[in-house]
Structure formats: structure tokens, C-alpha cells
VEXDREN-2710 file (C-alpha; in Angstrom, 1 decimal):
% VEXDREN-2710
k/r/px/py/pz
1/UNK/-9.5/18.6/21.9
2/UNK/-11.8/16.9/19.4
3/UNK/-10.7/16.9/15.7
4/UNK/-14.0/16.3/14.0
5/UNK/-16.9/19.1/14.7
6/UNK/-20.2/17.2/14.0
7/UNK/-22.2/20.2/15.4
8/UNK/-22.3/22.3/11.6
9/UNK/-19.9/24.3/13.2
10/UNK/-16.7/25.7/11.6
11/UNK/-14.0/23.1/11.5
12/UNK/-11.6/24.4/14.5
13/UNK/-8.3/25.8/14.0
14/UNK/-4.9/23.6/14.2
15/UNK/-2.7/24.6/17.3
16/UNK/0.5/25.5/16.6
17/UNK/2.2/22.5/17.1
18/UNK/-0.3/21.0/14.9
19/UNK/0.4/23.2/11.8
20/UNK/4.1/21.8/12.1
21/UNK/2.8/18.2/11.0
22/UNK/0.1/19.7/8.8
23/UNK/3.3/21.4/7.2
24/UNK/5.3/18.4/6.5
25/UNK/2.5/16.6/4.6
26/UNK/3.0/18.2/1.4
27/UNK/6.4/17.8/1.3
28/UNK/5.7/14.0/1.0
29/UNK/4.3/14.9/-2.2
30/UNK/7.1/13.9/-4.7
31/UNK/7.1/10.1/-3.7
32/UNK/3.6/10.2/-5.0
33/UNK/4.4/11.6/-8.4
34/UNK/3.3/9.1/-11.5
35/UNK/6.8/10.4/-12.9
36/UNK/8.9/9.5/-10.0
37/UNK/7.7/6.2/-9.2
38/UNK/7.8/5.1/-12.8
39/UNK/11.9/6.2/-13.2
40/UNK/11.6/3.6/-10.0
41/UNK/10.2/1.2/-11.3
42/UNK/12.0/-1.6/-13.4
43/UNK/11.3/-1.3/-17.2
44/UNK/9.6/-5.2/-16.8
45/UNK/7.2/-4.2/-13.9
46/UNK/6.4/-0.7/-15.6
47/UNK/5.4/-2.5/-19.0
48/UNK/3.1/-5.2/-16.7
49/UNK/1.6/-2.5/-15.0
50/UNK/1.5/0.0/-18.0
51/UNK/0.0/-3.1/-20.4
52/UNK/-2.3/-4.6/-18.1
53/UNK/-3.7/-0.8/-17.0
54/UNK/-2.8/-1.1/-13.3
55/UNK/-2.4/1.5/-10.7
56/UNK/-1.4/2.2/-7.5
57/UNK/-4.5/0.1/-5.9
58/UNK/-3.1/-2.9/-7.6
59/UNK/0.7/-2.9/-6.9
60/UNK/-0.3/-2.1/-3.0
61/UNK/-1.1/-6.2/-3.0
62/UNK/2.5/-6.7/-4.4
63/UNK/4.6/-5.9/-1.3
64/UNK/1.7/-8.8/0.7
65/UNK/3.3/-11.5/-1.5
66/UNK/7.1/-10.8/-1.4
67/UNK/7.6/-13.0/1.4
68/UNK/6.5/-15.8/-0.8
69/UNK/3.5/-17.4/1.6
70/UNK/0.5/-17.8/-0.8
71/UNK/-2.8/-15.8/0.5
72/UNK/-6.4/-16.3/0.0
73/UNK/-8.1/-13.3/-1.7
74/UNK/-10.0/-12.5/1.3
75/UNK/-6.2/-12.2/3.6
76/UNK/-5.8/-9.7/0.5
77/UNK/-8.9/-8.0/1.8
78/UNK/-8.1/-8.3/5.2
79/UNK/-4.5/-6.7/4.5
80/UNK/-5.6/-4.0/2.2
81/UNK/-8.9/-3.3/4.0
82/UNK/-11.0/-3.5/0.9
83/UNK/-14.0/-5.6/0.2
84/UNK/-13.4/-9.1/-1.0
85/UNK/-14.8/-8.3/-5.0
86/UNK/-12.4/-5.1/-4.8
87/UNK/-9.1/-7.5/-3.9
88/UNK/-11.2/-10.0/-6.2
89/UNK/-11.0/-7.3/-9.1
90/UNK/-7.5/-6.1/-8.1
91/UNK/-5.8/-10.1/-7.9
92/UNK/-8.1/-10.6/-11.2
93/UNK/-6.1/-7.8/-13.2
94/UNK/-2.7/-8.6/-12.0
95/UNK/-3.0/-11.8/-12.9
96/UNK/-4.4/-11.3/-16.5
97/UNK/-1.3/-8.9/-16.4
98/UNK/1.0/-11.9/-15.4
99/UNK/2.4/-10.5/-12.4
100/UNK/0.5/-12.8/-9.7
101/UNK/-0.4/-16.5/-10.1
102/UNK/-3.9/-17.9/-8.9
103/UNK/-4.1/-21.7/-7.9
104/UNK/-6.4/-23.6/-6.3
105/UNK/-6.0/-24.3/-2.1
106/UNK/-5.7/-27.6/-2.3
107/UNK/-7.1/-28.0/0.9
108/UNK/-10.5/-25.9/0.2
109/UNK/-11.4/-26.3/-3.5
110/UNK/-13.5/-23.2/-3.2
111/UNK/-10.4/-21.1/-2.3
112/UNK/-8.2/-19.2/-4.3
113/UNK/-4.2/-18.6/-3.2
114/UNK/-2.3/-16.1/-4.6
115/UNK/1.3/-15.6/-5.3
116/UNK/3.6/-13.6/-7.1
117/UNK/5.3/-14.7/-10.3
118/UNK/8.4/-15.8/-9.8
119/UNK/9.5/-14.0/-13.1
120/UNK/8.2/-10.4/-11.3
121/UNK/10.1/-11.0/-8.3
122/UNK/13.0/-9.5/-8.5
123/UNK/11.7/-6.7/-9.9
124/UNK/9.1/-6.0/-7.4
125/UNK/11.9/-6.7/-4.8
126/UNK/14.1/-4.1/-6.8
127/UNK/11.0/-1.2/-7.0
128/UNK/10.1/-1.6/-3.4
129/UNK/13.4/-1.5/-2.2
130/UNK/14.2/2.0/-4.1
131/UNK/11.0/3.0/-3.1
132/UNK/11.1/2.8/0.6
133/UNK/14.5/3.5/0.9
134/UNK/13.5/6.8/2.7
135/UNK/11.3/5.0/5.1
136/UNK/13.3/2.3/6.0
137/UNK/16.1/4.9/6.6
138/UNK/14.1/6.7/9.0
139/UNK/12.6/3.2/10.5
140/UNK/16.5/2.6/11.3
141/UNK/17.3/5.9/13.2
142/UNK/14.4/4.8/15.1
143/UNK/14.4/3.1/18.4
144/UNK/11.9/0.2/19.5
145/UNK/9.4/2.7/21.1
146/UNK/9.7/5.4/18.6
147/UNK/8.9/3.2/15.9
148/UNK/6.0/1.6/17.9
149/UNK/5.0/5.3/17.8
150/UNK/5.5/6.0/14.4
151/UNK/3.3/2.8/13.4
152/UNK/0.6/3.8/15.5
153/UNK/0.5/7.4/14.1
154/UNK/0.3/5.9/10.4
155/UNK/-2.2/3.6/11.3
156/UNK/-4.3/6.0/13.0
157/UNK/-4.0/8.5/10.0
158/UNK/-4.6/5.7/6.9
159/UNK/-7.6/4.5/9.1
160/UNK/-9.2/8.5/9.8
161/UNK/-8.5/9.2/5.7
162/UNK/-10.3/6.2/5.1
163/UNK/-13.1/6.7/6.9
164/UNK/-13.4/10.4/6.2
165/UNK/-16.9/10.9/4.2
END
């Protein structure tokens, strides 16, 4: 059964078993709240963020550098699937904000490497840990295939919202 009508027609109805996903999104709501993720977050990260007026776009480049391997602005891209001047702007006001470091690949002058400040760290490590504690409680209930599954189902569903007019 196609999902998208491009015939002008009424968009069709959900099957039952549909509506019982449809009916969970919602409930997801609270881990979005402004007010939740900020009692989350630790008071250093909130002020960088808060200061340097950073949102949501710009910590999603955070959890890319925790494992402490320098990227390029366009893996940022790549990774975020944004343009290169949107991880450009993004990796531009986290670093005026202190939060990531810029250097210079020393192996292509024209390329920029990124990292997180060691000083942030531990409290991006700290935030994203409370965070996803939810998820990764789920992810461990779940066995090799089911997670495969679950990936594939989130991936499917970040790439339709994003290419949704």
C-alpha cells in the first residue's frame, strides 16, 4: 500500500495496525521539551549553549566528536546530512561558543578538523548519557536482528521527514 498519494487525492487512511505506531509518536514528546533537556543538561554545557545561542541543530554535531577522531566539516555534513555552509555555520558557532576546536589538517592546508574541547567533554559525555538513557535501555533488551530492525525503521523515518515538502 503506497504511503504518499501524488494523484491530488485524499491522503489514505492508516490501517489499524498503523494507528498503533502513529499513537506512540506523541508520547515521545517530553524528550523533546526545551525544559526537560535543559534540567539534563550540565550547568557548563547549558551556559555554552545558552551564551553562544545554540540549539538543537548545533549540539546534534556534539555526539559525532565524543569518540575523540577529529572530522572535516564536510564528514560533519556527511553525518548530519546538511549542506557543507550549514555544518560550516553550525561548527562556526560552537566554536565561537568554545565548545569545539577548529585546526588546520595538517595534511591538506585547505581542510578544517574539528574536535571537541576537551574542557566540554565530560559534560557532553554526562548530557548524552542521561539523555539516551531510555534508548540505550531499549537498544539492550534488543537482540542483533531486532535492533538491525529498529535502525532501519529510524533511518527510513528521519530520511521520509526529511524529504517531506
Amino acid at each position: 500500500m503506497p504511503h504518499r498519494n501524488d494523484t491530488g487525492e485524499a491522503p489514505r487512511r492508516p490501517s489499524p495496525a498503523e494507528l498503533e505506531v502513529i499513537a506512540l509518536v506523541p508520547q515521545l514528546e517530553p524528550f523533546f521539551r526545551k525544559s526537560v533537556v535543559h534540567e539534563q543538561m550540565p550547568p557548563m554545557l547549558l551556559e555554552a549553549m545558552e551564551s553562544g545561542g545554540l540549539t538543537a541543530r548545533h549540539g546534534a554535531v556534539l555526539p559525532h566528536l565524543l569518540a575523540g577522531v577529529p572530522l572535516t566539516v564536510g564528514e560533519i555534513a556527511g553525518r548530519l546530512k546538511v549542506s557543507l555552509p550549514t555544518a560550516s555555520e553550525l561548527v562556526g558557532a560552537l566554536s565561537r561558543a568554545g565548545v569545539v576546536r577548529r585546526a588546520e589538517d595538517p595534511a591538506n592546508r585547505r581542510r578544517v578538523l574539528v574536535t571537541l574541547a576537551e574542557e566540554y567533554r565530560g559534560a557532553v559525555e554526562t548530557f548524552l548519557g542521561r539523555r539516551m538513557e531510555p534508548l540505550l535501555r531499549v537498544l539492550d533488551e534488543l537482540g542483533p536482528q531486532e535492533r538491525a530492525g529498529f535502525l532501519a525503521g529510524m533511518e527510513a523515518w528521519v530520511r521520509a521527514v526529511r524529504s517531506a515538502p
